[in-house]
C-alpha positions in Angstrom: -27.2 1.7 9.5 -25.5 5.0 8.6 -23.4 6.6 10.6 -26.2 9.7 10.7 -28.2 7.1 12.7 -25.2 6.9 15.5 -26.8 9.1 18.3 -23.5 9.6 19.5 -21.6 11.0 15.9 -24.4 12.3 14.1 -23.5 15.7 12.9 -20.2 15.9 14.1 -17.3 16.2 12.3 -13.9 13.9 11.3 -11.7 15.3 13.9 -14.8 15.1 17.0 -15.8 11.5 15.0 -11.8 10.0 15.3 -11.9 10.9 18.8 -14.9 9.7 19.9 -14.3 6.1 18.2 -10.6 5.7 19.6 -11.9 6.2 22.8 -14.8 4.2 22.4 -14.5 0.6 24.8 -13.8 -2.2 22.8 -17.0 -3.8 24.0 -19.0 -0.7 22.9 -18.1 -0.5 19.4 -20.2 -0.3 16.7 -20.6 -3.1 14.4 -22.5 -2.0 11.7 -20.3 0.0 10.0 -16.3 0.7 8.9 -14.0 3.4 9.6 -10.6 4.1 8.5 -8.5 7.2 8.6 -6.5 8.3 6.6 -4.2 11.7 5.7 -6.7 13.3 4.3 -10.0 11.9 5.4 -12.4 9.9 7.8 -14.0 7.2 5.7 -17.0 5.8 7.0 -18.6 2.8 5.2 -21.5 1.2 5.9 -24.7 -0.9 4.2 -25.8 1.9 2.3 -22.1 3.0 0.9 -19.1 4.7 1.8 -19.0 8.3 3.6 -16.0 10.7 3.4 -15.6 13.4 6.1 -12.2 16.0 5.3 -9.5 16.2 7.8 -8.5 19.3 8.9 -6.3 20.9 6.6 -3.5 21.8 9.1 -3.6 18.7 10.9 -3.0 14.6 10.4 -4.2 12.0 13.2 -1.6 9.1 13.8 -3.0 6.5 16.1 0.4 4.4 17.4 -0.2 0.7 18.9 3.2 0.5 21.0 3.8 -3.5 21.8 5.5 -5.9 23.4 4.7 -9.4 22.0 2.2 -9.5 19.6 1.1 -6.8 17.0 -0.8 -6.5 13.4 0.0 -5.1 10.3 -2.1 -2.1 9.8 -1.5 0.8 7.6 -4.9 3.0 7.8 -5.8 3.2 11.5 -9.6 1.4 11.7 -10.9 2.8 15.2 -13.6 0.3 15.3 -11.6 -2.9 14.8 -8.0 -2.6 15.2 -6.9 -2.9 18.6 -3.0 -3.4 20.3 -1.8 -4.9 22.9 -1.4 -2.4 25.5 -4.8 -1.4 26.8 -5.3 0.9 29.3 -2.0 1.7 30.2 0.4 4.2 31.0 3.1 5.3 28.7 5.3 7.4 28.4 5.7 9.5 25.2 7.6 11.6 23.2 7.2 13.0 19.7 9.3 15.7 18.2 10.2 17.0 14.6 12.7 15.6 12.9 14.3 18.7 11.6 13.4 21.4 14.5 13.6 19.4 17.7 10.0 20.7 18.4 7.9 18.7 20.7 4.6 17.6 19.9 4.1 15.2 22.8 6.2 14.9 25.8 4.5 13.1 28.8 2.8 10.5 30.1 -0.4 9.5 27.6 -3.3 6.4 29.1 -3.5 4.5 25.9 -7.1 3.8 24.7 -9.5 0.8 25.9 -8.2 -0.3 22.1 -4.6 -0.2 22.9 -3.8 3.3 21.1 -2.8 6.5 21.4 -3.7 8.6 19.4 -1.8 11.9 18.5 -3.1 15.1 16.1 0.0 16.1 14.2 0.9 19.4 11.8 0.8 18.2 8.3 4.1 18.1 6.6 6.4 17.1 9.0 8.6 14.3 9.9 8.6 13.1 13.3 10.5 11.3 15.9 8.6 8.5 18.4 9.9 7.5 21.5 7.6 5.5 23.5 8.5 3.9 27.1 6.7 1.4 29.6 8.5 -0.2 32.3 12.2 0.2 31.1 11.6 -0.6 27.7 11.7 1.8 25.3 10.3 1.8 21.2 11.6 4.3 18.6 10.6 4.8 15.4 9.8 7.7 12.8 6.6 8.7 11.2 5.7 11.8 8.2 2.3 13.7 8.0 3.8 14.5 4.6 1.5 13.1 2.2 -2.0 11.8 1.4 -0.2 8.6 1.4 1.3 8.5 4.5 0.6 5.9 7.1 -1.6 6.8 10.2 -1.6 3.4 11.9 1.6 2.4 14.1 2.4 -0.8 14.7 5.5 -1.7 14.2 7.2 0.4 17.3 8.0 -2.9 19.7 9.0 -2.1 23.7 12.3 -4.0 24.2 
């Protein structure tokens, strides 16, 4: 099945596609075909081959998996198959740049059936996480910088 044949994603684009998956239930999924994001680009792959839709040029999507317990290594989010520990829960978040102090984020974000949130970011910047739940609180540092960069977080721990 290509992704064309997805009632739900046909004609859209990366940015309406991303969203749409991450918020997808976990349950409602599809199975039939791949997705990973990265810096500059949804890929899509399926039976029939591989798909790329462009990201927009001024923006990078980071999905971040905050934990307690038990996490994976991920380094391309997959928003059909990787999911975190914290589903459907309240967290508080705060993302800034490194350099200016700006805030991105700063509030309380539901994470995703998948246990995700997921955050659009400029491109080119370096940015500061700080992610509570319940008196524990997870920090960490993430770059939109290059085509390289990770856009799967999983390493940011609540302790």
């Amino acid at each position: 099945m290509r992704i064309e044949d997805v009632d739900d994603l046909a004609g859209l684009d990366a940015r309406t596609i991303i969203d749409t998956l991450d918020r997808m239930p976990v349950n409602e999924r599809p199975d039939t075909f791949t997705a990973q994001i990265r810096p500059d680009a949804l890929i899509i792959t399926d039976d029939s081959g591989e798909q790329s839709f462009p990201m927009p040029d001024d923006e990078v999507y980071v999905a971040i998996a905050p934990y307690e317990q038990q996490t994976h290594d991920c380094y391309y989010h997959a928003p059909v198959s990787c999911v975190g520990e914290q589903s459907d829960t309240d967290v508080d978040v705060t993302i800034t740049d490194s350099a200016t102090g700006e805030a991105y984020t700063d509030g309380t974000v539901r994470t995703f059936d998948n246990g995700f949130i997921g955050v659009w970011l400029p491109r080119g910047v370096t940015a500061d996480v700080i992610i509570e739940k319940d008196g524990r609180t997870a920090e960490g540092t993430l770059s939109t910088g290059n085509n390289d960069d990770a856009t799967c977080i999983t390493t940011l721990q609540l302790t």
